[in-house]
C-alpha positions in Angstrom: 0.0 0.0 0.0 1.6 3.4 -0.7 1.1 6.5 1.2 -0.1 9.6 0.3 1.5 13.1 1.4 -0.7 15.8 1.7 -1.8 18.6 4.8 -3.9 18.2 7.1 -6.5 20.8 5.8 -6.1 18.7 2.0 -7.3 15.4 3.3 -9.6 17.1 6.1 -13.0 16.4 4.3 -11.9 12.5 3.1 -11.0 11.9 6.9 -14.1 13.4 8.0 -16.2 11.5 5.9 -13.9 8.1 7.0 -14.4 8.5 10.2 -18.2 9.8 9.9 -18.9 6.0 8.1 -16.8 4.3 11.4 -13.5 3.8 9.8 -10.6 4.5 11.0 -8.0 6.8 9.4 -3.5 6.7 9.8 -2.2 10.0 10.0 2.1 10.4 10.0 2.6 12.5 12.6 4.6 15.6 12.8 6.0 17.6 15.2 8.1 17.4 19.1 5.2 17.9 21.4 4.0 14.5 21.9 8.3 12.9 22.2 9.4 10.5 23.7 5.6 8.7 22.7 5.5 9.8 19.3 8.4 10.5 16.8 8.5 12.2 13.5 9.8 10.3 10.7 9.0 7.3 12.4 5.9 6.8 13.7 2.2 7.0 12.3 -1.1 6.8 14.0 -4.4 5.6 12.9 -7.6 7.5 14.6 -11.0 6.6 14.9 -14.6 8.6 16.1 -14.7 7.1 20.0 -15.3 8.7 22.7 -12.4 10.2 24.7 -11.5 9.6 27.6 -8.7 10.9 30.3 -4.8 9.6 29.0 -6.4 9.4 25.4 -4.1 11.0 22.8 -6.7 13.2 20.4 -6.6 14.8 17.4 -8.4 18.2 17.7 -8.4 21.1 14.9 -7.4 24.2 17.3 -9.4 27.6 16.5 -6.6 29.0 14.2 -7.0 25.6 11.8 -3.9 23.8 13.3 -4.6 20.0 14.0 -2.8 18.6 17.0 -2.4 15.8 18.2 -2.4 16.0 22.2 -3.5 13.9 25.5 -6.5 14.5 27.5 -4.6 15.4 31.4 -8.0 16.1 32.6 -11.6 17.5 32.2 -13.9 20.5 33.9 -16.7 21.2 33.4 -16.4 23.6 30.4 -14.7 20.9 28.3 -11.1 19.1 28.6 -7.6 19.7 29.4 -5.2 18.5 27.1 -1.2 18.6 27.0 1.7 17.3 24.9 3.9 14.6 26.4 7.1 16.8 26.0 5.2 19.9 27.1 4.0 22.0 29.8 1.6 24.5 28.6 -1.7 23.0 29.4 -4.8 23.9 26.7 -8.2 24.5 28.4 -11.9 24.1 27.9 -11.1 21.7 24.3 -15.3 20.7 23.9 -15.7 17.4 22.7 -17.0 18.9 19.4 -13.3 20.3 18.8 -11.9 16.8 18.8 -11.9 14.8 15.5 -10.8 11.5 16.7 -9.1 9.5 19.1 -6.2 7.8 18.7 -6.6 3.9 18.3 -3.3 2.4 17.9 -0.2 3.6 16.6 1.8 2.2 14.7 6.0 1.9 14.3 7.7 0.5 11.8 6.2 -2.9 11.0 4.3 -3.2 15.1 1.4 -1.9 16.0 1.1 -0.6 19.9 -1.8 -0.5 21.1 -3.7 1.4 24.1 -4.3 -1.8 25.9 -0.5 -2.8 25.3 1.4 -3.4 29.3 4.1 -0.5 27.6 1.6 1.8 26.5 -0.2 1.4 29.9 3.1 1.8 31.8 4.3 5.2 29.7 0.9 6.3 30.4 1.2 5.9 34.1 4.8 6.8 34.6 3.9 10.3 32.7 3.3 12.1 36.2 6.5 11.5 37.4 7.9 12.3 33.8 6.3 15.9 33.9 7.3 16.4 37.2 11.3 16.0 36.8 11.2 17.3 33.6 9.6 20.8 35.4 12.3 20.2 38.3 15.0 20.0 35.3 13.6 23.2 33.5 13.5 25.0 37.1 17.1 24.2 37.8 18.4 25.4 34.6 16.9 28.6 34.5 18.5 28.8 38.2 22.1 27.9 37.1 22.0 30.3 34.3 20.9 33.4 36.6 
């Protein structure tokens, strides 16, 4: 099977209408915000129309027409909180209409991981304590250098 290049906004209306008929679409992902997870130039993942829930990674179509693929951290009451894995800047009140799809599986080189996988569920869990020395290193840094 070959794969087809195009942006996001190009392919937009055949992945809505994919996902709208309960099929699932693979996207190649782009981008630093979701690393160590996800990595550009080699992984993909293939999304579907569920519904998401917390420590799902979304794809959502922000208001300036930029898709992003992030992870639901949490949710109030005016929608959910989503953040990269290599970020800290936390997005707010992300309404379940704003989000396209949810990640299913993702797939590198020739294996498929999937959300029920025991090292997918372990990253997952472990991404607490991730975030939390990652902030310590940043803190530290900015210290050293004055």
């Amino acid at each position: 099977m070959g794969v087809l290049k195009a942006s996001m906004i190009k392919v937009e209306p055949v992945m809505n209408e994919v996902l709208a008929s309960g099929g699932e679409f693979r996207i190649i992902i782009k981008g630093t915000s979701m690393l160590p997870l996800l990595r550009q130039g080699r992984d993909s993942v293939v999304v579907k129309k569920e519904k998401p829930e917390k420590h799902d990674v979304v794809l959502y179509k922000r208001k300036n027409g930029a898709f992003v693929l992030h992870r639901i951290i949490g949710k109030r009451e005016k929608g959910f909180i989503l953040c990269g894995d290599n970020q800290f800047v936390k997005e707010y009140g992300i309404g379940p209409d704003d989000i396209i799809a949810v990640v299913s599986y993702i797939i590198r080189e020739d294996r498929i991981i999937t959300k029920k996988s025991f090292k997918y569920r372990l990253y997952v869990h472990t991404l607490v304590f991730r975030s939390f020395f990652k902030r310590l290193k940043f803190v530290v840094r900015r210290v050293v250098k004055g």
